[in-house]
N, C-alpha and C positions, 0 to 999 in steps of 0.2 A: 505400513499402517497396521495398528492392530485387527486386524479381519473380525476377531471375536467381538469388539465391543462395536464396531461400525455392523454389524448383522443388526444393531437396536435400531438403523435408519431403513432398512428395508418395510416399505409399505409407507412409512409416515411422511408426513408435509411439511417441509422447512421454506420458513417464508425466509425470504434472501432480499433485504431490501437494497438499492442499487443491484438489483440481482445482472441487471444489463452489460454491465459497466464491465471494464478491464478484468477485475478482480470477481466481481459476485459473476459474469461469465464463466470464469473457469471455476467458481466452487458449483456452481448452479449444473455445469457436465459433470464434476467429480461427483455427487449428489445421485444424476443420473446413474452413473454407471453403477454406484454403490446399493438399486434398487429403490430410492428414494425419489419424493415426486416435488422438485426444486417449484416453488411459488414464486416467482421474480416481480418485485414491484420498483418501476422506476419510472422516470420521466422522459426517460430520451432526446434528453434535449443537450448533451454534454457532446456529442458529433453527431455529422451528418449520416440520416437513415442508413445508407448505406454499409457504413463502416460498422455498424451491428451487426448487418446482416452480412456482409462478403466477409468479415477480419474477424472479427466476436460469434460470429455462427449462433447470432439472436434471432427466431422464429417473430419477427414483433405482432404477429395475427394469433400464436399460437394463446390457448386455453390458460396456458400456466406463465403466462406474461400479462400483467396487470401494468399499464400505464396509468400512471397515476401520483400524486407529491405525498409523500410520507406529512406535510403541513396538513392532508386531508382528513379530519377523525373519521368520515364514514367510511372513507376506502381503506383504513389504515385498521378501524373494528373488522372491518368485514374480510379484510387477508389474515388479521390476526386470527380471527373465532377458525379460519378453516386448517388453523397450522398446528403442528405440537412441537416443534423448536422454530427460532428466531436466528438467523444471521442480522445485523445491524450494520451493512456496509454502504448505505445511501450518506452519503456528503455531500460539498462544493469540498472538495479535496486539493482543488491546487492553488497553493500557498499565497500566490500572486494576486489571484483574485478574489483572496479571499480580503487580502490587503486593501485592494483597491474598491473593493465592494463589502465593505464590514456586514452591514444590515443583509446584504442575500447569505452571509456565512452564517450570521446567527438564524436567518430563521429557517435556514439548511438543518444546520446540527446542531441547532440548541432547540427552537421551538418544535421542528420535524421530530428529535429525538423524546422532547420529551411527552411527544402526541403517539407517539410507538410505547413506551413507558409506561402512561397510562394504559395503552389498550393489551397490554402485558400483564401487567399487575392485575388487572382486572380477568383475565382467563383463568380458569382453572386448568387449563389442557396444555399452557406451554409448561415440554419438562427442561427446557435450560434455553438463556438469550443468551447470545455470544454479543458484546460491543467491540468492535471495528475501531482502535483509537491507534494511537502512533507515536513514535518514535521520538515526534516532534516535539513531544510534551517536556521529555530531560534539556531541550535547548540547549546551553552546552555543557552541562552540566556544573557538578561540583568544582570549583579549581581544584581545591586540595586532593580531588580523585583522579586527576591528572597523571596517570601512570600505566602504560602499556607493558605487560607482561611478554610479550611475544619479542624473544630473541628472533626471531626469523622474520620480524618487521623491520629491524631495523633502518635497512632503506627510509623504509615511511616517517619514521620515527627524526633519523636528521635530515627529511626534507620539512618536516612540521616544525623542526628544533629551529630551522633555520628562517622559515617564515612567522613561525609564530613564539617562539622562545618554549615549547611546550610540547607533549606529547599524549596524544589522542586518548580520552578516557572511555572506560567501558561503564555502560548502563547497567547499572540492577535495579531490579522491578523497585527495591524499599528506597530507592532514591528518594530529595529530595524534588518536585516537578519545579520547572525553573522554563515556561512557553518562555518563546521570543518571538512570535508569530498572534493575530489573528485567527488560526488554523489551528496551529498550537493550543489556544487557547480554548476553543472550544474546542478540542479532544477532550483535554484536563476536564471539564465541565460535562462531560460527557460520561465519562468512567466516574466520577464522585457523582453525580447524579443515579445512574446504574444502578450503583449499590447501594445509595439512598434509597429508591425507590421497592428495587426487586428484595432491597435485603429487608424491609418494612413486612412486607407479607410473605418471605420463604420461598419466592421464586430463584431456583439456580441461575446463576451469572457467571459467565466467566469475560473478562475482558483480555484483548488482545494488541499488544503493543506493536504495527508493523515497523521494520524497519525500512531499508529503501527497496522499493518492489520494483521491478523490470521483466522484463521478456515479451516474447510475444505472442500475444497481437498487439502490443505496445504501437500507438500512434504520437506523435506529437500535436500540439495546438499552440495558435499564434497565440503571441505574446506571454508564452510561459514559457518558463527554462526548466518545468521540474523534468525527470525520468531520462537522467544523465545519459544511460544506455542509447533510447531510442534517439536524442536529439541530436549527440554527437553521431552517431549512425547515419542518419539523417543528411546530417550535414555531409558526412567524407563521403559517404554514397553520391551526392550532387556539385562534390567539386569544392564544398563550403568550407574556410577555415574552423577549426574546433576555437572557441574563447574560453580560453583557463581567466579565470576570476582567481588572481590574488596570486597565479601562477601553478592552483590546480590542484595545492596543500588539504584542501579539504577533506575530509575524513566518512565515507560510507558504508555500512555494512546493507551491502547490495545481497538481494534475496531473490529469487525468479519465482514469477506466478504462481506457476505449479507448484512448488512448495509452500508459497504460504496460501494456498487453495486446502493443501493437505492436510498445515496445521491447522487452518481455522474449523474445519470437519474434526479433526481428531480434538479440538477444545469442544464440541459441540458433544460428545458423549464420552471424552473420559472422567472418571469419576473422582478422579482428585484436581481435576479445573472447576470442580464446585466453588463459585464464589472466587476464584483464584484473576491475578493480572498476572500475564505475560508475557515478553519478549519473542518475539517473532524475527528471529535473525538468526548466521550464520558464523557469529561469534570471531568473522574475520575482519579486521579493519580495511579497508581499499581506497586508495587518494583518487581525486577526482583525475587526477594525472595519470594513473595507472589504466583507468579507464579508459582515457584517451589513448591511451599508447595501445592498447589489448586491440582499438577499433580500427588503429593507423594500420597494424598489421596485416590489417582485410582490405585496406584502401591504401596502398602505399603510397601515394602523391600526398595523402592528406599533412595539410600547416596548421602547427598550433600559433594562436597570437593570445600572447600577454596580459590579462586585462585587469584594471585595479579591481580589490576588493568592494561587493557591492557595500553599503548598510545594511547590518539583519543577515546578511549569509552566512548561515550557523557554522561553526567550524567542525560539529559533527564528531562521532563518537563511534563504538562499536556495542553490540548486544551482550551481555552475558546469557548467555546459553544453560547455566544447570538446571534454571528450575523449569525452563521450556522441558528439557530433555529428560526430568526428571517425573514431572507430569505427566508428558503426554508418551514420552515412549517413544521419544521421533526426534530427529535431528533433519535438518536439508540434506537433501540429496546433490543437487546441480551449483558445480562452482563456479567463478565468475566467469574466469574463463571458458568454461566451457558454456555458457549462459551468453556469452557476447558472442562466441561462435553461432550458436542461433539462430542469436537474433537476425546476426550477418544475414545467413543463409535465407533466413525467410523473408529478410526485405527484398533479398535480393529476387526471390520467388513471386514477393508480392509487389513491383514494384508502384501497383496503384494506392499502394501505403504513405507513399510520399505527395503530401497533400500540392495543391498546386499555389499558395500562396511561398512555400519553399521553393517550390521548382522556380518561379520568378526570380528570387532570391539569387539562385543558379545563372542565371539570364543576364546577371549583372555581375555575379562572380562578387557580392557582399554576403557578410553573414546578418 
């Protein structure tokens, strides 16, 4: 990290909204240690109390933990008036439900965001909003961009050729946006709004595309398949087959917490993320197969089984990296493999991370 330009967060108040959550946890400690005094406003209502406090090391009683919906404008004035940067990491984030619940997705991150927007625009004291948007947004891109440069993919490359006639493309930020989701969708609506809004009155923005996040304190939740890492984990930890969708061809560029905790701090005061959208990846392609295989090697009994292609499972892509790295001065540190070794290690540390509707699952020996 650049030391010189993060010394501007020492003393100031960055409201981090979802500051609770998976992701604004760990930028809301990197904040801490950087001298800075993290504002967390969330709902807590995404898991049980608990898993904030024993897994996320959330204080929920503490001064700088605001419960509260970003939907609210006097709670969302009154963390804004006390802050001088903005993280924007409050969503319904997982994909699933966001599908099957439209109306809690938009008034999540369209009407919650554009109730923060307002109360932005209207400061004179925030000096940069970071937007929290994703990946999700390029769906799966261009065809015609359809082309992997990485000689040392190959692997990935004819197992994709073979499942899909095609080979994984890489995202740049001037793409075309092309959602296929719900979720998607309002990211997209999210980042054009942003810069509708803050760019109308001269408030610095930068927006942040994540790609696939993992690590932990990564937990799983019923009835979602997102965060590949933790759920296969999960699973081979409990005995549970891994289920490859489509045979597992899919294409991720998987990124661990702490990194993108890192980047979205170093968007928050470097000087050429003014106004800037960018890529938050690792600029490595990884098949969902590969994954499975990195996690069999911690669980050696674990079964893969087969399973058709859902509808809507993106065939996924990889990040271009120059103008992240070009920007911010920073690249990922932690690779995948070494990022599933981890996780291993801390489940297996932690193993009340394994929630008990899974461990039933176990009981029956189904996935």
């Amino acid at each position: 990290m650049n030391g010189t330009l993060l010394k501007e967060l020492t003393g100031r108040t960055v409201l981090v909204t979802g500051g609770a959550g998976l992701v604004g946890s760990r930028i809301a400690a990197l904040l801490r240690r950087l001298g800075a005094r993290p504002l967390s406003l969330c709902r807590l209502d995404a898991y049980p109390r608990h898993v904030y406090r024993d897994l996320f090391g959330v204080d929920v009683t503490a001064a700088d933990v605001v419960v509260g919906d970003i939907q609210n404008p006097d709670i969302v004035r009154k963390a804004v008036a006390e802050s001088d940067y903005v993280i924007h990491a409050a969503a319904l984030a997982d994909v699933a439900a966001c599908t099957h619940r439209p109306m809690a997705a938009v008034r999540t991150n369209i009407v919650g965001t554009q109730m923060l927007l307002d109360a932005v625009a209207a400061s004179e004291r925030i000096r940069r909003f970071v937007f929290v948007s994703s990946a999700s947004v390029y769906g799966n891109g261009d065809p015609d961009d359809w082309a992997c440069p990485c000689d040392e993919r190959r692997t990935v490359r004819q197992l994709l050729e073979s499942v899909y006639g095609r080979v994984p493309p890489q995202f740049h930020e001037h793409a075309t946006l092309r959602p296929m989701s719900v979720y998607a969708n309002t990211k997209a609506w999210g980042e054009a709004q942003t810069a509708l809004v803050l760019g109308t009155v001269n408030t610095s923005y930068a927006v942040v595309r994540y790609f696939s996040v993992y690590g932990e304190p990564q937990v799983v939740k019923e009835g979602s398949h997102s965060w590949v890492v933790a759920w296969f984990a999960a699973h081979a930890a409990l005995g549970l087959p891994l289920r490859l969708n489509g045979g597992g061809g899919q294409i991720r560029d998987l990124v661990h917490v702490e990194d993108i905790a890192t980047a979205t701090v170093q968007a928050l005061v470097a000087p050429r993320a003014h106004n800037e959208t960018l890529n938050i990846g690792t600029g490595t392609p990884t098949s969902i197969r590969t994954v499975a295989e990195l996690i069999a090697e911690h669980y050696p009994a674990t079964r893969f089984v087969e399973m058709p292609m859902p509808p809507g499972d993106p065939l996924g892509g990889f990040a271009a990296t120059h103008r992240m790295e070009t920007v911010l001065g920073w690249r990922p540190a932690i690779t995948v493999k070494e990022g599933v070794t981890r996780y291993t290690r801390w489940l297996e540390q932690n193993p009340g991370a394994l929630p008990a509707w899974l461990r039933a699952k176990s009981t029956t020996n189904t996935a």
